[in-house]
C-alpha positions as CSV (number, residue, x, y, z in Angstrom):
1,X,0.0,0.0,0.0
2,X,3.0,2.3,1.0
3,X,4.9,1.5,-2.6
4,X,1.1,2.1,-4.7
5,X,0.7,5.7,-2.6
6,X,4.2,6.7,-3.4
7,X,3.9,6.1,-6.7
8,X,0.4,7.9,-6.7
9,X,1.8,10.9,-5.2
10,X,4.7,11.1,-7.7
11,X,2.3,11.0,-10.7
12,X,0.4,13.8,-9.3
13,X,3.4,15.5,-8.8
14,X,4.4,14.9,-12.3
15,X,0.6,15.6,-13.7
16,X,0.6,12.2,-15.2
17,X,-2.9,10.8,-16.1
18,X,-3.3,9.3,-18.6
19,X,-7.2,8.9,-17.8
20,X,-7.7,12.5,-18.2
21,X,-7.4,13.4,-21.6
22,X,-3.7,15.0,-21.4
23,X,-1.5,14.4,-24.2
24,X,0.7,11.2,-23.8
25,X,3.6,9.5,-25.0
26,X,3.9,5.8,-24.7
27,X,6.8,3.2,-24.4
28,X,6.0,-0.3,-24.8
29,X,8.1,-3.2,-26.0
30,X,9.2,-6.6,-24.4
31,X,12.0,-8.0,-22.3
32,X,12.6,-11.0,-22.6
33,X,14.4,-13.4,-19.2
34,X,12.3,-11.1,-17.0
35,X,9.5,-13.3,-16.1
36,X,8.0,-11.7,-12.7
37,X,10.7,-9.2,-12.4
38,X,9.1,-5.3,-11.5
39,X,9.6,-3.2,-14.6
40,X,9.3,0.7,-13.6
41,X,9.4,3.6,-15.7
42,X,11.0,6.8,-14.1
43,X,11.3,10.3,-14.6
44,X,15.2,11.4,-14.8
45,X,14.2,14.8,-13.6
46,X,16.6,17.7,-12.4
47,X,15.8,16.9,-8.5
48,X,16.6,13.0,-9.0
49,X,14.5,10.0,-10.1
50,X,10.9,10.0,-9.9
51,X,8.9,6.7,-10.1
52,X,6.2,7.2,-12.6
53,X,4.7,3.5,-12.8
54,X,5.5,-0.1,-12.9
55,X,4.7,-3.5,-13.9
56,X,5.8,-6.8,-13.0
57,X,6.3,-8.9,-16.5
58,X,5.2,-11.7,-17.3
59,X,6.5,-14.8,-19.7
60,X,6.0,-13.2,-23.0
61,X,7.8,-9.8,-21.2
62,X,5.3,-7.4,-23.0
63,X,4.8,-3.8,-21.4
64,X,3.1,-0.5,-22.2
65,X,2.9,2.8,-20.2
66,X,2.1,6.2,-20.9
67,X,2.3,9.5,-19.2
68,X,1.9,12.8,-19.8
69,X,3.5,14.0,-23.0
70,X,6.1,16.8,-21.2
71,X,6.0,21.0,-22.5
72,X,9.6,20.8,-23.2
73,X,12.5,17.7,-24.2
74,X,12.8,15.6,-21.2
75,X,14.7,12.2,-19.9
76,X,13.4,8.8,-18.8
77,X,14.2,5.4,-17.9
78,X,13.5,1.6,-17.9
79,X,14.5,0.1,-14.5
80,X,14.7,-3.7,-13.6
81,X,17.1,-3.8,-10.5
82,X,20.3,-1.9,-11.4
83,X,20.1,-2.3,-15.1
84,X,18.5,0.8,-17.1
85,X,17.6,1.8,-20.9
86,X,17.6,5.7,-21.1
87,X,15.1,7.9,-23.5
88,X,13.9,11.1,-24.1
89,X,10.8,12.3,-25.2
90,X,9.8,15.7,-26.7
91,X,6.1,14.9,-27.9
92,X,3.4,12.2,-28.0
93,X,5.9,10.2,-29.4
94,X,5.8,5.9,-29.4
95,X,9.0,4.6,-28.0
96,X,9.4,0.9,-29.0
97,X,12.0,-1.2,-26.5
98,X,12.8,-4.6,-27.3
99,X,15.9,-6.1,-25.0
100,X,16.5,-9.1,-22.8
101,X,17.3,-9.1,-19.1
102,X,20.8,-10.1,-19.3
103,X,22.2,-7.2,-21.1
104,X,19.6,-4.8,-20.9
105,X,21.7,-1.2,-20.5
106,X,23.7,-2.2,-23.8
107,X,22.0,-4.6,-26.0
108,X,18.5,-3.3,-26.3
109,X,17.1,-2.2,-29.6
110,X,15.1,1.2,-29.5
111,X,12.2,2.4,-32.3
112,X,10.9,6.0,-32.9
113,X,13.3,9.0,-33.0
114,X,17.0,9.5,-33.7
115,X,17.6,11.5,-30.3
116,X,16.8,7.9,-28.4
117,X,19.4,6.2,-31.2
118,X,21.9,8.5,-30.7
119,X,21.1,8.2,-26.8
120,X,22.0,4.4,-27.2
121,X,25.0,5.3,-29.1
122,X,26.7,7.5,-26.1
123,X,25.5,4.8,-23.8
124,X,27.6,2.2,-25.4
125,X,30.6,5.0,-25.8
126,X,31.1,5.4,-22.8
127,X,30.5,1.8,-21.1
128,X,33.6,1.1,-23.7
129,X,35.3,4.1,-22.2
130,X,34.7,2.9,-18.3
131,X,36.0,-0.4,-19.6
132,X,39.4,0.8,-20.7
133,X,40.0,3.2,-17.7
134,X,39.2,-0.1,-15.5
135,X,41.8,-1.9,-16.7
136,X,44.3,0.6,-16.9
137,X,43.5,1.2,-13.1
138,X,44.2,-2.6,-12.3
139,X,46.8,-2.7,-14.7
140,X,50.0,-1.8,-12.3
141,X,51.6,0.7,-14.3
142,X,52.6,3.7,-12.4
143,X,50.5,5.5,-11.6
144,X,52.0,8.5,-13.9
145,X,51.8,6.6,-17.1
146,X,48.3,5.3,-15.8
147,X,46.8,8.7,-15.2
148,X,48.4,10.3,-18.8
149,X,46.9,7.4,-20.4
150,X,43.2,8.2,-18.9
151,X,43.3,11.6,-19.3
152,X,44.4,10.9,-23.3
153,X,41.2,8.3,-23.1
154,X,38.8,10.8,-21.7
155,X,40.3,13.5,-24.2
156,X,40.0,11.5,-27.1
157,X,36.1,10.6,-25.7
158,X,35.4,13.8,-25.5
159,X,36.4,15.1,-28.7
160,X,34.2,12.5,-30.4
161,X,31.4,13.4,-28.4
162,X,32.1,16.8,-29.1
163,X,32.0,16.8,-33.0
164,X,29.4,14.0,-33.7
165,X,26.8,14.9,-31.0
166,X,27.2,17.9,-29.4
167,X,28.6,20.9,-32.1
168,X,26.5,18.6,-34.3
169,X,22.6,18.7,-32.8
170,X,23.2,21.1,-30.2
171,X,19.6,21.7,-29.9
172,X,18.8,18.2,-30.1
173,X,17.8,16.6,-26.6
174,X,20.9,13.8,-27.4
175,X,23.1,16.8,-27.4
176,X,21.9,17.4,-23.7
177,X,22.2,14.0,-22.5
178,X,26.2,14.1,-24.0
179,X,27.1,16.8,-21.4
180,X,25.5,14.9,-18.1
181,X,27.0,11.5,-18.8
182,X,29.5,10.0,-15.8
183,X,32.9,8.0,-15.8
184,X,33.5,6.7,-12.2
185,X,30.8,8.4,-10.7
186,X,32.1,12.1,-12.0
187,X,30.8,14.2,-15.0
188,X,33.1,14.0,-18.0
189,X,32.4,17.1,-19.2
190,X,33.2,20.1,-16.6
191,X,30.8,23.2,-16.2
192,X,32.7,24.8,-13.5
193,X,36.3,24.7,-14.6
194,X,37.0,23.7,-17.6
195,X,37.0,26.3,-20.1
196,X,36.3,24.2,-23.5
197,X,33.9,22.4,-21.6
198,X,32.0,25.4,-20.7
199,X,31.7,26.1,-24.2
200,X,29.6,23.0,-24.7
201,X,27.4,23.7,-22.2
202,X,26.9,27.2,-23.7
203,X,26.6,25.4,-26.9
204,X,23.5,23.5,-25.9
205,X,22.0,26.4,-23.3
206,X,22.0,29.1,-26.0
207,X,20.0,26.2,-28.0
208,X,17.9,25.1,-25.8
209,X,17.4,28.6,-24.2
210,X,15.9,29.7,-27.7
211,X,13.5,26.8,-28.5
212,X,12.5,25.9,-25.0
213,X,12.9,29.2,-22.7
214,X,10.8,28.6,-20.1
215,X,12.0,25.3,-19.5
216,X,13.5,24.4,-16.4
217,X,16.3,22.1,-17.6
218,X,16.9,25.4,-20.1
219,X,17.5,27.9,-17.2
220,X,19.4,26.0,-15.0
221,X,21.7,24.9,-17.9
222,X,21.9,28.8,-18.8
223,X,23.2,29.4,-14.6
224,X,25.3,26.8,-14.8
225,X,27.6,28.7,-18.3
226,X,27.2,31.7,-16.6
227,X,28.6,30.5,-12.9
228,X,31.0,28.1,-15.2
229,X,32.3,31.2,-17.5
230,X,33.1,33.0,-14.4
231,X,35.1,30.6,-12.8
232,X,37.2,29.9,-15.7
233,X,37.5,33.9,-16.6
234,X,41.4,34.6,-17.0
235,X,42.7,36.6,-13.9
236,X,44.4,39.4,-13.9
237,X,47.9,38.1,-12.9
238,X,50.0,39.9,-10.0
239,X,53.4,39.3,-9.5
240,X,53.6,36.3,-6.8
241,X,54.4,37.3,-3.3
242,X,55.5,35.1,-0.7
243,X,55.1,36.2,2.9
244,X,57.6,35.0,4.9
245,X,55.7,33.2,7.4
246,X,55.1,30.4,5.2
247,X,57.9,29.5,4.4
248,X,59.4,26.9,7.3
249,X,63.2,26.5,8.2
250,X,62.1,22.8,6.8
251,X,62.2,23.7,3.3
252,X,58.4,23.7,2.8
253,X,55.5,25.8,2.1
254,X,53.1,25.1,4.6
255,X,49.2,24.6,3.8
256,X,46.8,25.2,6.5
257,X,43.7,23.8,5.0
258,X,40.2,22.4,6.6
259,X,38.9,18.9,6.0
260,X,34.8,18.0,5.7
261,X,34.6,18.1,9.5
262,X,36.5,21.3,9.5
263,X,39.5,20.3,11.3
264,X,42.9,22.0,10.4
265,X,45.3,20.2,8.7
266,X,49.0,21.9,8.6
267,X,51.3,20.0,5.7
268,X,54.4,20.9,8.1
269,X,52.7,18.7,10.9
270,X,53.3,15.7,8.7
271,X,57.2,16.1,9.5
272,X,58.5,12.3,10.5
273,X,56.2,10.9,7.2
274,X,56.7,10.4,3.5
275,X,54.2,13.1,1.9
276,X,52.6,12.8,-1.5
277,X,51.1,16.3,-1.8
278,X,48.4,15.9,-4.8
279,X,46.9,19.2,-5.9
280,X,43.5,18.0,-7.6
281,X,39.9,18.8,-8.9
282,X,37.3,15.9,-7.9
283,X,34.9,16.7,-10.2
284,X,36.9,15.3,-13.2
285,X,36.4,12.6,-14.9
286,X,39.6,10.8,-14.6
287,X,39.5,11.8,-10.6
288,X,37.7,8.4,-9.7
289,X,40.4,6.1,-11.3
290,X,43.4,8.4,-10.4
291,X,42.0,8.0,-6.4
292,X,41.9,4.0,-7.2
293,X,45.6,4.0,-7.8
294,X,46.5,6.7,-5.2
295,X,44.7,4.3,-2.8
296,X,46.8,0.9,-4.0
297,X,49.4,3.0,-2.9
298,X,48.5,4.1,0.4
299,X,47.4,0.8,1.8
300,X,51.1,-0.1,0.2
301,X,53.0,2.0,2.5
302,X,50.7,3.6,4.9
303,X,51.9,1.4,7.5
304,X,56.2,2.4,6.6
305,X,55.0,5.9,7.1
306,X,53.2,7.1,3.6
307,X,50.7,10.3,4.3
308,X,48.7,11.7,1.2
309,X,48.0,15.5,2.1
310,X,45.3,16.2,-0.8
311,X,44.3,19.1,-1.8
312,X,40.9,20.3,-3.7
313,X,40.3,23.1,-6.3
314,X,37.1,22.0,-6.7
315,X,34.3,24.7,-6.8
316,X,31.7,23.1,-5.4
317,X,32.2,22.9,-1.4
318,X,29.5,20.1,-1.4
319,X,30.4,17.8,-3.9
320,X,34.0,18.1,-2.9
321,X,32.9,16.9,0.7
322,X,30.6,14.2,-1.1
323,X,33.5,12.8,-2.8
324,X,36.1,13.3,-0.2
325,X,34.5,11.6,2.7
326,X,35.2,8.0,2.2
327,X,38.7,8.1,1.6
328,X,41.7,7.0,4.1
329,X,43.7,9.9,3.7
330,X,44.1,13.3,4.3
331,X,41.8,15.4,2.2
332,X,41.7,19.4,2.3
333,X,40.2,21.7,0.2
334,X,41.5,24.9,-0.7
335,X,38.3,27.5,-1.1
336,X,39.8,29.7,-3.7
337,X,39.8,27.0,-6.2
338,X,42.7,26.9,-9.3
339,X,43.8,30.5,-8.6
340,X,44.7,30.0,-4.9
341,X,48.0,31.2,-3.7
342,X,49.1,27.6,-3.1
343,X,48.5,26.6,-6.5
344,X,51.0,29.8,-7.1
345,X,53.3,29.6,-4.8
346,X,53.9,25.4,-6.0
347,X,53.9,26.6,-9.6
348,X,51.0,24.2,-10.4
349,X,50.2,24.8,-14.1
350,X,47.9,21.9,-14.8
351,X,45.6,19.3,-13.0
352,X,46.3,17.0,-10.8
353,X,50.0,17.7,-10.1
354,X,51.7,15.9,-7.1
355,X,54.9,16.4,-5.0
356,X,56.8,13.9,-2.7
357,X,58.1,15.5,0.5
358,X,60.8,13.5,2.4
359,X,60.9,12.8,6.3
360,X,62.6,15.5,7.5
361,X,59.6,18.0,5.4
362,X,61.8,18.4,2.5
363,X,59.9,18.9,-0.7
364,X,62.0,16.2,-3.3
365,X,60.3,15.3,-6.0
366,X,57.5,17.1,-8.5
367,X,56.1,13.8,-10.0
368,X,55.4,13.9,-13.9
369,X,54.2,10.9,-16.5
370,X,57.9,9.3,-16.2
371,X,58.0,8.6,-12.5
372,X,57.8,5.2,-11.1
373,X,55.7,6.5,-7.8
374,X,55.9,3.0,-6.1
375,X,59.6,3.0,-6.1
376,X,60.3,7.4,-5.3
377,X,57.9,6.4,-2.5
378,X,59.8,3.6,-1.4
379,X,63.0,5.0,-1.4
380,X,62.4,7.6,0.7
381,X,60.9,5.4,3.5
């Protein structure tokens, strides 16, 4: 009864009826291997996922549902457990699905507009994309080599995407989809930092913002280029000044920085430990697989006396905290993002960049593609 009235609630929510006359869409198909399995169709809205309706299948797998046809281009999904088919609809549109259970996120066929093709086509981009960054995170190369190699991945990824979907429709709902899509949990594409990127999202925001103004999705893409193009606005550059209380007789620059709980973390209370200092942004793409090798490390050498003193650019206080809270080590963030005085005073020029500070808080190695981490670690415990 509870599951039936929540359901109920979000289709008034929603104004889905398809009893009362309002224009509808409908997606029906079959899955096949789903015999009494729940089936729900939901909502990929800008709060989260909304449960719209659902159905348990039967032997032959048929399904229909409708809903209410939306005013503007939006996202939905086929769920059965963790596996999901992704769709957009603009109109009162018939979205055929035909898929088995065993592969239904990559293998299912879709009927009834290019956008949902094209849809299907990133999906299986960037499943092949996750793939390869897996195994070059398992692979055991160091981690240099490993995180060059991701970052030309995701590069290359995103320059496809760029040119066939999103410079190529950008007022197609596919184009949209292109910008939101994950690797690891992160967005591939960066609204907040990343300068080219910003340029996609304005891409498909000055699109959108024409055809569909007062669309929600179409403002909140248009506040997100305009927070994005001022974070990523070249600063007027003054000439560096060091004050002379941060620099220790130990040969390092200290960083005072606060952790989610708000403790403060000094890097020249590390003295007695190997340091990696790693000067990152956690709302890249290649961030979650970088972390996964970082973290083969530290459970290494934790134990001889490793400390990783990590510090965030990131923009966004919350999902920095988000991200940052299950990991072992020490993870700060620095509030004035890629144009603090840190970032300066280290002569960071691109992201991540990571040092090695001896024992005795000596800063002895600025790590690049060539270094063999595992061994620079263990040669200075």
């Amino acid at each position: 009864m509870k599951r039936n009235a929540y359901i109920a609630a979000a289709l008034l929510f929603a104004g889905v009826t398809a009893c009362n006359n309002e224009p509808a869409f409908t997606v029906q198909g079959e899955i096949t291997d789903a015999a009494d399995k729940m089936l729900y169709l939901e909502h990929t809205g800008l709060e989260g996922i909304i449960p719209l309706d659902s159905t348990e299948l039967n032997e032959s797998g048929s399904f229909s549902f409708s809903s209410a046809r939306p005013e503007a281009p939006e996202f939905y999904r086929l769920r059965i457990e963790n596996q999901i088919i992704n769709f957009s609809i603009d109109s009162t549109e018939t979205v055929e699905i035909h898929a088995g259970f065993k592969n239904l996120s990559t293998e299912y066929q879709i009927e009834g507009s290019e956008n949902n093709t094209k849809i299907k086509e990133l999906v299986l981009l960037q499943a092949e994309l996750q793939k390869q960054v897996n195994q070059l995170a398992q692979s055991g190369l160091p981690i240099g080599i490993a995180q060059d190699s991701i970052q030309s991945l995701v590069n290359a990824y995103k320059d496809t995407v760029k040119r066939n979907y999103i410079f190529a429709g950008p007022n197609k709902p596919y184009a949209y989809f292109a910008l939101f899509q994950q690797l690891n949990g992160y967005m591939i594409f960066d609204p907040l930092s990343n300068k080219e990127d910003v340029k996609c999202f304005a891409a498909v925001a000055t699109s959108m913002n024409n055809m569909y103004p007062h669309a929600d999705r179409s403002r909140n893409l248009y506040n997100m280029v305009i927070k994005g193009m001022k974070n990523t606005r070249t600063p007027q550059t003054q000439p560096l000044q060091i004050p002379a209380d941060k620099i220790e007789e130990t040969s390092i620059i200290d960083i005072p920085l606060r952790d989610v709980d708000g403790n403060l973390h000094h890097l020249t209370d590390l003295k007695g430990k190997v340091v990696l200092i790693d000067f990152t942004i956690y709302g890249t793409a290649e961030s979650g697989a970088r972390n996964l090798l970082l973290r083969e490390l530290y459970n290494k050498y934790k134990g001889q006396g490793l400390e990783i003193y990590q510090i965030s650019l990131d923009t966004d206080e919350h999902f920095w905290k988000t991200s940052a809270d299950n990991l072992p080590w020490i993870c700060v963030r620095d509030p004035q993002g890629p144009y603090s005085t840190y970032v300066r005073m280290y002569g960071v020029s691109q992201l991540p960049t990571s040092f090695l500070v001896n024992r005795s808080n000596e800063l002895s190695l600025r790590i690049d593609a060539n270094t063999d981490l595992d061994a620079e670690i263990k040669n200075l415990l």
